[in-house]
Structure formats: C-alpha cells, structure tokens
KOLPA-798663 format. One record per residue (C-alpha): residue in one letter; x, y, z. Coordinates in steps of 0.5 Angstrom, whole numbers, plus 500, padded with zeros to 3 digits. Example, Ala and Ser with C-alpha at 12.3 -4.5 7.8 and 13.67 -1.06 7.14 Angstrom:
2
<rec rest="a" X="525" Y="491" Z="516"/>
<rec rest="s" X="527" Y="498" Z="514"/>
END
This chain:
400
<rec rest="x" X="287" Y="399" Z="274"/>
<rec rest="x" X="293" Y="394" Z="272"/>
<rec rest="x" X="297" Y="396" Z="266"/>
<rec rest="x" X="295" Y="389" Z="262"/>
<rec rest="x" X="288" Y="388" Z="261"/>
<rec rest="x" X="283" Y="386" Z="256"/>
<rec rest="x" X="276" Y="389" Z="257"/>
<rec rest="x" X="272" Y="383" Z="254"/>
<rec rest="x" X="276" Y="377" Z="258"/>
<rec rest="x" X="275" Y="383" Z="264"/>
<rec rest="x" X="267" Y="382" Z="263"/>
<rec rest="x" X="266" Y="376" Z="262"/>
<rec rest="x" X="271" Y="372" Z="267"/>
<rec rest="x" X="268" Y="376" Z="273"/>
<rec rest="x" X="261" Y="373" Z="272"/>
<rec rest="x" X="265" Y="366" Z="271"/>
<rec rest="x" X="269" Y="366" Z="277"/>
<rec rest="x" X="264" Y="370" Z="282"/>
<rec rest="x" X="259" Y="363" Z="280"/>
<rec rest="x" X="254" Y="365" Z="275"/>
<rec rest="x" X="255" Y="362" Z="269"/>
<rec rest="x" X="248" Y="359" Z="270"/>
<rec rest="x" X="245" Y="365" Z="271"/>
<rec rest="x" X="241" Y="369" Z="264"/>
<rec rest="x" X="246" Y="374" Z="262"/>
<rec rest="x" X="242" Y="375" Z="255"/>
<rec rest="x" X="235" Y="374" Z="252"/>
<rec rest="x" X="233" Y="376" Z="245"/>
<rec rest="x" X="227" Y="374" Z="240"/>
<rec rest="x" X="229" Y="368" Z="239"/>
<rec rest="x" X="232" Y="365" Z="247"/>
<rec rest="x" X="236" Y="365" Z="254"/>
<rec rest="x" X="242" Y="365" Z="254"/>
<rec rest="x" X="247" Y="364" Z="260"/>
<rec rest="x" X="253" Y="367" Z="262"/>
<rec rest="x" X="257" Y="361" Z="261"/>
<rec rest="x" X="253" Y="360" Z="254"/>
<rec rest="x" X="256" Y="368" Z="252"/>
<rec rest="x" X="263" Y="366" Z="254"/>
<rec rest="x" X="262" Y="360" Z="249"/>
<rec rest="x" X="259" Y="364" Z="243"/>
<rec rest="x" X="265" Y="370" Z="245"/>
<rec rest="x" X="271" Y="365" Z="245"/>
<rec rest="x" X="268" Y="361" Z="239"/>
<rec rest="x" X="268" Y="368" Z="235"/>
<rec rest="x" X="275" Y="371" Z="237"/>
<rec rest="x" X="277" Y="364" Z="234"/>
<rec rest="x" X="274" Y="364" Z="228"/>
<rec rest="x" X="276" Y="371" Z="226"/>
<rec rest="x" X="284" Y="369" Z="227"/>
<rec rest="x" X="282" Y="362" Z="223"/>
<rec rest="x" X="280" Y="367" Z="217"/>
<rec rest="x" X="287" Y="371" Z="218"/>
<rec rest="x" X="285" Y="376" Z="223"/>
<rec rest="x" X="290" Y="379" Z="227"/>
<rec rest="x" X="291" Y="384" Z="233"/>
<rec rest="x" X="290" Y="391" Z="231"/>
<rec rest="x" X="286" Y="389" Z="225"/>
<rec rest="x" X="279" Y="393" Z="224"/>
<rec rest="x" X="272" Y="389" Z="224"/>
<rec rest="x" X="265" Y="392" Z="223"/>
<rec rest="x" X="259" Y="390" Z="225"/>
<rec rest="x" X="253" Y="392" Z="222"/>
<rec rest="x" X="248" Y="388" Z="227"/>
<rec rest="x" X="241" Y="388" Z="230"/>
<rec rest="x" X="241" Y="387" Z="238"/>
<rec rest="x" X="241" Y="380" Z="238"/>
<rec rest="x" X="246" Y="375" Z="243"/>
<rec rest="x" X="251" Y="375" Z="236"/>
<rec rest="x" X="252" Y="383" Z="237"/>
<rec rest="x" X="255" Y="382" Z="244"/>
<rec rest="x" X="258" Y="376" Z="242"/>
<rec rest="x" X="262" Y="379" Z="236"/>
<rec rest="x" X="264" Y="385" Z="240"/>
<rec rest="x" X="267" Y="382" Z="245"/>
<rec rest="x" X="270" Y="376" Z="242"/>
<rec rest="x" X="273" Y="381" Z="237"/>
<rec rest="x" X="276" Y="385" Z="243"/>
<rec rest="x" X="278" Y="378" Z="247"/>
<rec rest="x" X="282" Y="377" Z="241"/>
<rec rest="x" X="285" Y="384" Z="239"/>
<rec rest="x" X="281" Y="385" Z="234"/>
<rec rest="x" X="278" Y="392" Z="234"/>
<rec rest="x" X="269" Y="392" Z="233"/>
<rec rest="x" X="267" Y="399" Z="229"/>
<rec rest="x" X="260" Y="398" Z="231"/>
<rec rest="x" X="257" Y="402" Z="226"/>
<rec rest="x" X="249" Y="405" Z="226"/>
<rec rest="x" X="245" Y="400" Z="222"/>
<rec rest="x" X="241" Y="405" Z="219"/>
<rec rest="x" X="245" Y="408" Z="213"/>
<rec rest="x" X="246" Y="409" Z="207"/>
<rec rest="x" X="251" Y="405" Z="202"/>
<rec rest="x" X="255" Y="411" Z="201"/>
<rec rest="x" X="256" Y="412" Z="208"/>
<rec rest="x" X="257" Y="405" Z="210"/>
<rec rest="x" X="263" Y="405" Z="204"/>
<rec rest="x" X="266" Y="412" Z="208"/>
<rec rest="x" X="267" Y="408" Z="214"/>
<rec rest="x" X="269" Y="402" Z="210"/>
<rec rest="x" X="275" Y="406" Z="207"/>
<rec rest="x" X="276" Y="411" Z="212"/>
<rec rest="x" X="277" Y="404" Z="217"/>
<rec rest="x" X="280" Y="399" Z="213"/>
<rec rest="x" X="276" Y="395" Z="216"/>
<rec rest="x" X="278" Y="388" Z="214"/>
<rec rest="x" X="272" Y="384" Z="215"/>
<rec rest="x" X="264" Y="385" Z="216"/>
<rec rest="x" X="259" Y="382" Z="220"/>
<rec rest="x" X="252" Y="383" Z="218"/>
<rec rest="x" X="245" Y="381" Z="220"/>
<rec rest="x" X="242" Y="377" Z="214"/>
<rec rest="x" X="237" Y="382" Z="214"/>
<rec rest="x" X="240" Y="388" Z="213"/>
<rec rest="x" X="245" Y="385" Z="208"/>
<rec rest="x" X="242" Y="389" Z="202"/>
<rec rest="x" X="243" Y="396" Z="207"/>
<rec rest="x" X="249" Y="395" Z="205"/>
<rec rest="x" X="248" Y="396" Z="197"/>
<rec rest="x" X="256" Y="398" Z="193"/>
<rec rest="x" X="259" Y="398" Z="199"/>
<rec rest="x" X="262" Y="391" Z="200"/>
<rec rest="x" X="264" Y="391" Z="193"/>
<rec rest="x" X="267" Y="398" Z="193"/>
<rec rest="x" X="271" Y="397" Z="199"/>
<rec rest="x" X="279" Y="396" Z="197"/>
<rec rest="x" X="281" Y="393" Z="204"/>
<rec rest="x" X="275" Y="388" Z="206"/>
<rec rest="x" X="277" Y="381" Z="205"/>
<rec rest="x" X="272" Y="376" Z="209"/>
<rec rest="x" X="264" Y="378" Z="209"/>
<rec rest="x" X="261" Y="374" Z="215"/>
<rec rest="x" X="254" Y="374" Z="215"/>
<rec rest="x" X="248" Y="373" Z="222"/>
<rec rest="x" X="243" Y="369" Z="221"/>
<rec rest="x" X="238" Y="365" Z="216"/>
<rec rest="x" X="242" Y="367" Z="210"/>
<rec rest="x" X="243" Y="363" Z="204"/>
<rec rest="x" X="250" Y="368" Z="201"/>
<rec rest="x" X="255" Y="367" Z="197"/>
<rec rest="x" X="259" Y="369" Z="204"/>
<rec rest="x" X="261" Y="366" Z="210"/>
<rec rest="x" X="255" Y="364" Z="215"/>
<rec rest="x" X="257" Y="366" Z="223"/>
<rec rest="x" X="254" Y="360" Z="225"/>
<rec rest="x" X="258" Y="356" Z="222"/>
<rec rest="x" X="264" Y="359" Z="223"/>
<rec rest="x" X="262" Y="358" Z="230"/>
<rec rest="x" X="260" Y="352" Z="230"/>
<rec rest="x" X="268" Y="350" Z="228"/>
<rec rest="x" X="272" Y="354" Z="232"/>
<rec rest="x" X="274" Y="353" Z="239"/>
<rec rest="x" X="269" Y="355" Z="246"/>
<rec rest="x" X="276" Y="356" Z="249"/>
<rec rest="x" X="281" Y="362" Z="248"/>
<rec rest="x" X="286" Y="365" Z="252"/>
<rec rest="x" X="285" Y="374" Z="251"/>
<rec rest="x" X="290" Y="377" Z="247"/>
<rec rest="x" X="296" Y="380" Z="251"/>
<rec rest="x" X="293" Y="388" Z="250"/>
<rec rest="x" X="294" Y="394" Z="255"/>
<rec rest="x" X="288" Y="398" Z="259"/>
<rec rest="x" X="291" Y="404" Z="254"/>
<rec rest="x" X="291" Y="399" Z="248"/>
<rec rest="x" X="286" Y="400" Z="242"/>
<rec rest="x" X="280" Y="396" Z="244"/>
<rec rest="x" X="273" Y="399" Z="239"/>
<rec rest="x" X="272" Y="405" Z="235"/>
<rec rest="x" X="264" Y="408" Z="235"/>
<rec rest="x" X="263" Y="412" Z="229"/>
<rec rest="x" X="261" Y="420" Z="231"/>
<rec rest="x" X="256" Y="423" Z="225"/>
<rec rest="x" X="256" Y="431" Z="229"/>
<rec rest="x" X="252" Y="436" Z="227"/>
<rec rest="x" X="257" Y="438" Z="220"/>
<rec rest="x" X="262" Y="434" Z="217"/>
<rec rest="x" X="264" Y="426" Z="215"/>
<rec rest="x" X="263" Y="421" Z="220"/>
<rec rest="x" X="268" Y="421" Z="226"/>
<rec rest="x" X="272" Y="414" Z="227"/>
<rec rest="x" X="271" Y="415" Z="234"/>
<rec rest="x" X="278" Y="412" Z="238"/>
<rec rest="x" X="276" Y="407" Z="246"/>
<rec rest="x" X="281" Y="404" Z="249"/>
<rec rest="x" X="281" Y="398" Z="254"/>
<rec rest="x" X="278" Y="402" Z="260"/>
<rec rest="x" X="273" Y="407" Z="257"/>
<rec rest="x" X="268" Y="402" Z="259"/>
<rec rest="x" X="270" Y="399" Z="265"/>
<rec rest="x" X="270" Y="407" Z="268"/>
<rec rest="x" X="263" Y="408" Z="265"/>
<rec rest="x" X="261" Y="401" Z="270"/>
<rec rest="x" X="266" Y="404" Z="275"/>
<rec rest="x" X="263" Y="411" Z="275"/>
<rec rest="x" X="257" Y="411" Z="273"/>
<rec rest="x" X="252" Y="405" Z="272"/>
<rec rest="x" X="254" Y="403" Z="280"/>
<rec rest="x" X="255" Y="409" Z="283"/>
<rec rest="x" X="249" Y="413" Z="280"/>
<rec rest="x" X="243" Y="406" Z="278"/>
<rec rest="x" X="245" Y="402" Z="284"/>
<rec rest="x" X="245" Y="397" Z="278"/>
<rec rest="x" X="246" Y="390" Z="281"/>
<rec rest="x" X="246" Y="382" Z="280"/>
<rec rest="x" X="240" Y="382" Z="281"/>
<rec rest="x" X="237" Y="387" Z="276"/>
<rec rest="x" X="234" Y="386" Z="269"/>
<rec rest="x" X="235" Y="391" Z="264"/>
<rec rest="x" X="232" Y="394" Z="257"/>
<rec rest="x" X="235" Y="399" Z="253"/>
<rec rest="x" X="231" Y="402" Z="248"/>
<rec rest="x" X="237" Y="405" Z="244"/>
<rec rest="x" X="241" Y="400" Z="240"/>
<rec rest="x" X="249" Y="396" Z="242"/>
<rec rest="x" X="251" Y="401" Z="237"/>
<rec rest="x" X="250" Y="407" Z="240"/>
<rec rest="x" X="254" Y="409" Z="246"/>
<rec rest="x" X="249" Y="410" Z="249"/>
<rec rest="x" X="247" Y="403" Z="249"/>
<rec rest="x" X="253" Y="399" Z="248"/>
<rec rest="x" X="254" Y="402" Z="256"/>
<rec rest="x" X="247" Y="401" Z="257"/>
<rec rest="x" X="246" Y="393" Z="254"/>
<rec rest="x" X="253" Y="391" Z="254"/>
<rec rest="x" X="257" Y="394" Z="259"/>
<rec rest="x" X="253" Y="396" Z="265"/>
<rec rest="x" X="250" Y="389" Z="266"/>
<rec rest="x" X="257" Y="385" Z="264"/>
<rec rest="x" X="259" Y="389" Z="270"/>
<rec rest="x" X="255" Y="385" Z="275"/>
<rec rest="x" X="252" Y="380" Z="272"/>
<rec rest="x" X="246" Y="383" Z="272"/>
<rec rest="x" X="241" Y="379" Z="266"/>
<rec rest="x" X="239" Y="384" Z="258"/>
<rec rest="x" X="233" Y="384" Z="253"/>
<rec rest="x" X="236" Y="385" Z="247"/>
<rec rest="x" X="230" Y="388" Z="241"/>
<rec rest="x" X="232" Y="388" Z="235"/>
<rec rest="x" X="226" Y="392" Z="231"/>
<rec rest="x" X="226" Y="398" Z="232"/>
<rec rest="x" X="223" Y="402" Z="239"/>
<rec rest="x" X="215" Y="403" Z="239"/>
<rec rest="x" X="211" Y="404" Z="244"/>
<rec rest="x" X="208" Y="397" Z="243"/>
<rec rest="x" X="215" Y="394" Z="242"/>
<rec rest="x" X="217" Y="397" Z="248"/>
<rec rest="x" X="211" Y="395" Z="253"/>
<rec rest="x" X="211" Y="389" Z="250"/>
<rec rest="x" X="219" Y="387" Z="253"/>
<rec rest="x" X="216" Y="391" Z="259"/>
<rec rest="x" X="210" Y="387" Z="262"/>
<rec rest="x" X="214" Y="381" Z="258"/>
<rec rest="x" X="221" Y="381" Z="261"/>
<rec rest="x" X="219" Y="386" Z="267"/>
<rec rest="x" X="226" Y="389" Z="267"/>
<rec rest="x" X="229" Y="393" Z="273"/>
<rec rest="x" X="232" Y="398" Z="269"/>
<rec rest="x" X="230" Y="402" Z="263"/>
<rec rest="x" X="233" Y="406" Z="259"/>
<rec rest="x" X="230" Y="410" Z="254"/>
<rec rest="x" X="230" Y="417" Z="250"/>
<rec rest="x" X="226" Y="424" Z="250"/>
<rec rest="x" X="221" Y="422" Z="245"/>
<rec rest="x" X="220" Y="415" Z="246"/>
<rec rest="x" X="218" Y="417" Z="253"/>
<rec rest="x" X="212" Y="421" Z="251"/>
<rec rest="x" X="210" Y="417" Z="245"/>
<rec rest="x" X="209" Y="412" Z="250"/>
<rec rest="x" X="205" Y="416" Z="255"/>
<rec rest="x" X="201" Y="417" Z="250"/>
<rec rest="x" X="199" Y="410" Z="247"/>
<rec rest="x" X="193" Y="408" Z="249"/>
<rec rest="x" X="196" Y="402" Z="251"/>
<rec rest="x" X="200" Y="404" Z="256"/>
<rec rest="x" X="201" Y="400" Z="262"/>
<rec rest="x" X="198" Y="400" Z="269"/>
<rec rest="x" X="203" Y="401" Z="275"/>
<rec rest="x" X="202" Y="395" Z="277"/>
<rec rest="x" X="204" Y="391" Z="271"/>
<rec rest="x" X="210" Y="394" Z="270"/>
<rec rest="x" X="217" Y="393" Z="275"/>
<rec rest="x" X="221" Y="398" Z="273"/>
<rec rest="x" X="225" Y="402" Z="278"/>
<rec rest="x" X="229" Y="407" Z="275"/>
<rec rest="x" X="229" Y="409" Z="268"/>
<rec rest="x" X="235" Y="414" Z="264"/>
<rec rest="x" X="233" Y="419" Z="259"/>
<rec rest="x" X="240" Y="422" Z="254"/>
<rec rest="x" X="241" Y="424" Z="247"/>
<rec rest="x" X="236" Y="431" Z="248"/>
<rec rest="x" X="234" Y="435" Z="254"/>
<rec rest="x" X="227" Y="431" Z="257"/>
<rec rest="x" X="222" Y="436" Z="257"/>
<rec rest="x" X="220" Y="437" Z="264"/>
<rec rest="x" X="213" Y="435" Z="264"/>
<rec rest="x" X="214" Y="429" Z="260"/>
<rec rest="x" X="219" Y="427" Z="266"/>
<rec rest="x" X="213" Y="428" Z="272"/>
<rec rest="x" X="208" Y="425" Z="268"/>
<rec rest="x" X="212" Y="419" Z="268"/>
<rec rest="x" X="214" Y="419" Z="275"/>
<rec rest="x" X="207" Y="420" Z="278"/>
<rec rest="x" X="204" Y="414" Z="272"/>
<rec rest="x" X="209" Y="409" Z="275"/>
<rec rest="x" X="212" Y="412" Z="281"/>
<rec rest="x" X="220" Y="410" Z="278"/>
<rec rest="x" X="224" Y="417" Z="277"/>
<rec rest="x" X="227" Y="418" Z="270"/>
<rec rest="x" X="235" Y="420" Z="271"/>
<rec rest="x" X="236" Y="426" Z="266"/>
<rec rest="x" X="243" Y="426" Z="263"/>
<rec rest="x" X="247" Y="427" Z="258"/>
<rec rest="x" X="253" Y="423" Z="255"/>
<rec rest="x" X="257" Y="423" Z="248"/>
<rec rest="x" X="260" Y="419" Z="244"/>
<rec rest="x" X="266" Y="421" Z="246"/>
<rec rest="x" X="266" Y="420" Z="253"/>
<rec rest="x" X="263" Y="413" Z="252"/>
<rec rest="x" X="258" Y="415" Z="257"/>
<rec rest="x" X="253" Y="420" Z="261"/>
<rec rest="x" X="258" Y="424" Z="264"/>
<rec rest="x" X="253" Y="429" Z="267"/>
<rec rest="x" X="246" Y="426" Z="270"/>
<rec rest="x" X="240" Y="427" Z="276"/>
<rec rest="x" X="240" Y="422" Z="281"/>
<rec rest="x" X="235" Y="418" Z="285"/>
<rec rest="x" X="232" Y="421" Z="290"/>
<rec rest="x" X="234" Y="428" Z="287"/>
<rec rest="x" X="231" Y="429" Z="280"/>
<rec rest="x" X="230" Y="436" Z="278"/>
<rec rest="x" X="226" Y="436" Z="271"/>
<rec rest="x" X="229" Y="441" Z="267"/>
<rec rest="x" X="236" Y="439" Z="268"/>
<rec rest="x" X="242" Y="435" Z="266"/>
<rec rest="x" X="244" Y="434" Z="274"/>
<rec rest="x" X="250" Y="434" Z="276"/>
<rec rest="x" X="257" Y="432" Z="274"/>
<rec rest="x" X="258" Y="424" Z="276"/>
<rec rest="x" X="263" Y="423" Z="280"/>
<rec rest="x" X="270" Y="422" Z="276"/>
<rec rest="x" X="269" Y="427" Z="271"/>
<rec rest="x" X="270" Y="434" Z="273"/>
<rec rest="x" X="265" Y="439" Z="268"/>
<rec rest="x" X="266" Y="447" Z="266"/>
<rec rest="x" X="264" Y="453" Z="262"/>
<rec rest="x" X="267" Y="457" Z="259"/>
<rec rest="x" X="267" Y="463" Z="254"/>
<rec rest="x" X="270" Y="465" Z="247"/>
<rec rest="x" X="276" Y="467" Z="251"/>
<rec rest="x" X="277" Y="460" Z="254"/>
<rec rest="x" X="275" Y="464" Z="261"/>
<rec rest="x" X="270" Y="460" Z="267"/>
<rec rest="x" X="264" Y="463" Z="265"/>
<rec rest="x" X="260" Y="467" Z="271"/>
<rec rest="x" X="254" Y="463" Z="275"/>
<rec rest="x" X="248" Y="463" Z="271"/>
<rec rest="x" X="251" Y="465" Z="264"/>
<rec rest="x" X="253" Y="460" Z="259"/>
<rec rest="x" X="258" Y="457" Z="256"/>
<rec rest="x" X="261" Y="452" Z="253"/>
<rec rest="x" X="261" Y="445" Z="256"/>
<rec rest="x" X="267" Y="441" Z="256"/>
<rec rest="x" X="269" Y="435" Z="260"/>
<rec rest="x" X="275" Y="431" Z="264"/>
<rec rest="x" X="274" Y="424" Z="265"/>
<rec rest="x" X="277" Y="417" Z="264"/>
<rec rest="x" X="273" Y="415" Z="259"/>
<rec rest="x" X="274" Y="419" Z="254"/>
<rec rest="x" X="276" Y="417" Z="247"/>
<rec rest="x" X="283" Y="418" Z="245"/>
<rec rest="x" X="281" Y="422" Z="238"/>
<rec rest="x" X="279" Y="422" Z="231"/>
<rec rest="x" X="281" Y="417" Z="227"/>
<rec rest="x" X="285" Y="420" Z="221"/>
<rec rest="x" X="283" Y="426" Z="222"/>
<rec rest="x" X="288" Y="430" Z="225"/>
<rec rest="x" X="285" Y="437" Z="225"/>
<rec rest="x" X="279" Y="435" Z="229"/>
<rec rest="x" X="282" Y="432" Z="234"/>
<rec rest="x" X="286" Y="437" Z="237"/>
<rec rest="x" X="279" Y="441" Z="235"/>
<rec rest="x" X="276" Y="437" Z="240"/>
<rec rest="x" X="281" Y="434" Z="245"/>
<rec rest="x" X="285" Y="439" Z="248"/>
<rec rest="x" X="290" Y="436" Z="254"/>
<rec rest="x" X="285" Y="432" Z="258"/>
<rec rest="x" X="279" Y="436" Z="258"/>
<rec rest="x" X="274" Y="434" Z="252"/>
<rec rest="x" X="270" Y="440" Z="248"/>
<rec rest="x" X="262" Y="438" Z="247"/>
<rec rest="x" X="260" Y="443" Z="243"/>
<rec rest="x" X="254" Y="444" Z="247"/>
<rec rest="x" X="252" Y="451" Z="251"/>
<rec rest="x" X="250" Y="451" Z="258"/>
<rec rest="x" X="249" Y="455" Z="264"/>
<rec rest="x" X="250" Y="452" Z="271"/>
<rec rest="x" X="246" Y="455" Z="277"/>
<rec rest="x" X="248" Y="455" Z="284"/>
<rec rest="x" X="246" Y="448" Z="286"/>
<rec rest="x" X="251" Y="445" Z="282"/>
END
C-alpha cells in the first residue's frame, strides 16, 4: 500500500477510472444513484464541512439512517481529512452526549428524523459548533442539502497517509463506557482486500443488501466498503430489519449478496411470507455478531440453495477475521482464520492452549484499530503489540 493514501479518493476513483461512473452504485427508498452521482455528493460534502471551518483531523459525528447521505458524509469527510464518528442511531441522549464530549466532535450530522433521539445532547455538548441536518427539516440548523447545493462537485483528497486517522466507530462491549474505536486509512482497504475478495468472490457485477446498518463494522465493510471496492451496486433500508422489510428488498432489488444476523435469519424462516427459491437470486449470505445455530444454517441452505458463511468480526478488527467459506460450510463453526490474520488461543498463563480446550481468542491482522480513544488502560488491555484480545472464549478442533 503506498504511504500517501486517502481511503474515501481511494474507493471512489477506482470506479471512475475503471469506466463505471454510469454505472448504479447506490439505491435507497428514495432512488438510484450512480457512481458519478456519489463522487459528486462526496466531493460537495468534503467542501461544505471546510466551508464551515472544519479541518484536517477534526471530528464529525454521524447519527444517520441508511440512505445515499450516509456514504456520502462518511466519505466526503475522509476525502477531506475530516475524521466520521459513526455512532448507533439507537441510543439515548446521554449516550449520545458521552460520545459528543469524549469525541470533541465539532460538528453533527443527523436524519431529520432521528433529531429528537438526541434530547439535551446537542445543547450540552461544549465542543460542537455546527448541527448539519439530513432530510425534510424545517430547524434552526443547517440543512445538508442546502449545504451541498452550494459547494462545489470537485475536490482534491486531503494530503493523509494509509497510517493517518481516518474514522473511529464506537465499541459499547459488554462492561463500561463506550470505546472511541481508532481506524486508519487502510483498515478498510484490508478488509476488501483479505476478505470481501478472497472469501464472497464479491464482484462488479453483484448486487449487495445488508440487513445490519453503515454504522455497525459490520455493516460499514458490508454496504459501503466491500462494494466500493469493485464497483458493485448496494440497497440502502433505513428502517429497521423485519422480516417483511427484508424480503421486500430481496424479491424487489434481487441482491447477490445478503448479509445478515442469527436472529434475523430465523425470524425469517419463520415468516409466513417466506419467498420461493425461485423468487429470490441471492447466492451466498454472511451471519456475524453471534454464533448461527446450526439448523437455522441448514434450513436456509436446503430453502433457497445458497450457503450462509458464519463468522465472526469486531469492532476492533473492522471486519470478520474468522469465517466458513463456500463450498466448505460447517454449521456450528466460525470457520477458519481469513487469510491475512493470523488467530490463537490461549490460556490464563498466556501459553497456546492444547487442541480441543478453550481459550482465549486473539487476532493479528492489518485491519486492526490502533486504540481506544482517551482511554489509556483499556488500550493496552486489549491491544498487545500486534496481536488483538477478543475476549471471546473458543476451542479449536483438528480441522482448523
């Protein structure tokens, strides 16, 4: 990877230079939009955030739905130096005030519809100067349409390095506030590279749908960075996943690619609108954020034919690190390591555990985060020279 590098001009370019800027990189509730269109929508937001002041290294938080504004904030910030903290949009005001404070974010961008989420957050916060609002709003603050419709659909990245800052995502863990979680420019890029590629086969050519929102690592690799990478089309939803709102993407858009979690799997298997085989095109499906229970796995797989390729991922690591593969899926398993990362476990004496025991799993790999922002102790906790703690318990069996 060349030292001077800016993810966001990264994606983006690609698909310009490689002859697909007429081609559909997006579709939300409200239209298409091509990958010309996106360039034009990143470029006028990484020009409207330095027209209000913003500059390299200060923090923006996004508190958004899934729609076209999502990637076109995101990137358009990192396309200017500006770091995204994209932050879950089902919290509480005080959360959303820790993370304001913790951040120091200088400026928000919200959906107009989830503005009230936000209670005493904005108000309290001691650091935000600008309130930038998505969508049919009538506030006091500024409108990012607006914003966008004055600034500029050309811009030149800002001067930042693969080790520079790029995003944080916010980590909640099981204990404790939440953790800042620190990217640089290429975790994203590996997670493509070692991962989406390797691993799916995603390509150009494929449609992709992810059921778990941008602001999750999870989703941010499966809806934003995984496509970008090659040029492939995404379904943005930005209500929440049902089974019905789901399907309703599936049969309508006829993605390639679906990506989902445990308990949205079986709540679909269980609908009683479940679509035929024939009615769907969807040829392989991911599971992540909790082990798939095996029969949910093979009830799936016998219904529409595709394979769901159980793994696991963090926040920390950006992206799934451990995985089945296609063609060799073993229900009831987390797979193997991808190739790129490098996994152990070990015991309370920091020693490899034997074959069969477990142990604690911990990761090596490029996409891992740098640290905890402003929280020293944890850091060091969880990242320990290049190898990450998971905190997750695991055994490992002969075939892997």
């Amino acid at each position: 990877m060349p030292r001077l590098f800016n993810a966001a001009h990264d994606l983006l370019e690609r698909n310009i230079v490689e002859g697909r800027a007429a081609k559909i990189a997006y579709i939300d509730d409200d239209g298409r939009y091509t990958y010309e269109e996106l360039c034009a929508r990143v470029n006028r937001s990484a020009n409207a955030l330095q027209k209000l002041g913003l500059k390299i290294e200060d923090r923006v938080m996004i508190v958004h739905s899934d729609t076209i504004d999502f990637p076109s904030v995101f990137l358009g910030a990192i396309k200017a130096g500006i770091i995204p903290v994209a932050v879950n949009t089902l919290l509480t005001p005080d959360d959303y005030e820790f993370m304001m404070e913790d951040s120091r974010a200088k400026a928000l961008i919200v959906s107009s519809s989830l503005l009230e989420k936000l209670g005493n957050a904005i108000t309290e916060s001691e650091y935000l100067e600008h309130v930038i609002v998505s969508g049919d709003s009538n506030s006091e603050y500024h409108h990012l349409q607006s914003l966008q419709s004055q600034a500029s659909k050309d811009c030149e990245p800002a001067i930042t390095s693969c080790d520079d800052v790029c995003f944080w995502l916010y980590s909640s863990g099981s204990t404790g506030a939440p953790k800042g979680t620190v990217h640089v420019h290429s975790s994203m890029i590996y997670t493509a590279e070692l991962y989406a590629k390797p691993i799916l086969g995603i390509k150009e050519d494929d449609i992709v749908f992810s059921a778990a929102k941008l602001f999750f690592a999870y989703g941010l690799g499966n809806g934003l960075t995984f496509p970008l990478s090659v040029g492939a089309t995404t379904v943005l939803m930005s209500e929440r996943p049902t089974p019905d709102s789901v399907f309703k993407r599936i049969k309508d858009h006829q993605p390639t690619i679906f990506y989902g979690v445990p308990t949205l799997f079986g709540a679909m298997l269980a609908s009683g609108d479940l679509p035929s085989r024939d009615e769907v095109s969807v040829r392989v499906a991911t599971s992540a954020g909790e082990a798939l229970p095996p029969q949910i796995g093979k009830r799936w797989t016998s219904h529409f034919g595709s394979e769901i390729l159980d793994g696991i991922g963090s926040t920390e690591m950006l992206h799934i690190f451990l995985s089945n593969r296609p063609g060799d899926v073993r229900y009831g398993t987390t797979g193997k390591p991808v190739p790129g990362y490098e996994i152990r476990l070990v015991g309370e004496d920091g020693l490899d555990v034997p074959i069969g025991e477990l142990g604690e799993l911990q990761i090596k790999g490029p996409s891992a985060a740098n640290l905890y922002w402003n929280q020293r102790q944890k850091s060091k906790e969880t990242f320990c020279g290049e190898w990450t703690r998971a905190g997750d318990k695991y055994s490992c069996d002969e075939r892997s």
